[in-house]
C-alpha positions in Angstrom: -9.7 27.2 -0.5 -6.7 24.5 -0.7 -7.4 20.9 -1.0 -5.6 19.6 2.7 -3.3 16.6 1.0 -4.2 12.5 1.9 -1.1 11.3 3.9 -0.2 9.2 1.1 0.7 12.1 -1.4 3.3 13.1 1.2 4.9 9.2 0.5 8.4 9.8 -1.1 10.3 6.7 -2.6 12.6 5.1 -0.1 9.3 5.6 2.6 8.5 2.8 4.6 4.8 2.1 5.4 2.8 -0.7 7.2 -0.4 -1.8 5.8 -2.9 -1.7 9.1 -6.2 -1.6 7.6 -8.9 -2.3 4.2 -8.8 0.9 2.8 -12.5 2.7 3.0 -13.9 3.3 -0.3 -17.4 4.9 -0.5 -17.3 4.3 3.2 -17.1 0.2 2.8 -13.9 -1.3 3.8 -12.3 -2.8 1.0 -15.3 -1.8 -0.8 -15.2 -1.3 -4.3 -11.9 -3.5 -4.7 -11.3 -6.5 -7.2 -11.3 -10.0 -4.7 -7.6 -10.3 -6.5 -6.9 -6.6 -4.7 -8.7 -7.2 -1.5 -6.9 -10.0 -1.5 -3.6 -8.9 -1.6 -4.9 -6.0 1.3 -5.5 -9.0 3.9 -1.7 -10.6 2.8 -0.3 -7.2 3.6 -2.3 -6.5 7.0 -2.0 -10.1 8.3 2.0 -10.1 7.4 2.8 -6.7 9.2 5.5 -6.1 8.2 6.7 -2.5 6.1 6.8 -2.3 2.9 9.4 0.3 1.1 8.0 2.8 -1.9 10.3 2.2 -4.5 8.5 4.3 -7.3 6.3 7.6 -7.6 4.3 7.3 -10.7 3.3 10.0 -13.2 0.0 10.8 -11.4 2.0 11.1 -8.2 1.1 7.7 -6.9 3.4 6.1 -4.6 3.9 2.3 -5.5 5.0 -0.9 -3.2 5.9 -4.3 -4.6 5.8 -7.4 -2.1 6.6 -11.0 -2.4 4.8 -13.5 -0.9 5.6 -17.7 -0.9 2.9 -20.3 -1.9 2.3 -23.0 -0.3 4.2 -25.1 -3.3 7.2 -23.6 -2.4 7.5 -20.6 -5.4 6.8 -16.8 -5.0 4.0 -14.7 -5.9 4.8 -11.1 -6.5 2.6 -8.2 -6.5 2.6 -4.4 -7.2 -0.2 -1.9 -5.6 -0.1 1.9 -5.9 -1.3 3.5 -2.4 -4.0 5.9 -3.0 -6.1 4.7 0.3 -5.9 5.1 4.2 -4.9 1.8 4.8 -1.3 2.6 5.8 0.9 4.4 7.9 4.5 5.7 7.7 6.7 4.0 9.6 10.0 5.5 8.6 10.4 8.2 6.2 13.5 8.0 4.0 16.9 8.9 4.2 17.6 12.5 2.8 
């Protein structure tokens, strides 16, 4: 029998996706996750705005990167790869 693919492994670089919930890990949300990780989940879901893959790794993973200001002014940046259902597909890519 098949393995039915996660809507994530259909993510293609140029995707857009907004972050709309903790991902569910060993049905917790957000459980399992480093507080630096979790972190950066509540950034992305209280923003709500898309984010745009920019990379497919290796494994297959789809990858974002995100800015976000400080409250000093300068800019924190952050990578995550998507491997989760804690996003959906906003607007698929140009072919």
């Amino acid at each position: 029998m098949a393995r039915r693919k996660e809507p994530w492994e259909n993510l293609r670089v140029g995707d857009c996706v907004r972050f709309v919930r903790l991902p569910t890990f060993q049905g917790v949300p957000g459980g399992g996750l480093l507080p630096e990780t979790l972190r950066l989940y509540k950034m992305l879901i209280a923003r709500g705005r898309h984010s745009r893959v920019f990379r497919i790794d290796e494994y297959g993973l789809p990858w974002i990167g995100c800015r976000f200001r400080r409250n000093n002014g300068k800019w924190e940046s952050h990578w995550l790869a998507i491997n989760d259902d804690s996003c959906v597909l906003v607007k698929k890519a140009a072919k």
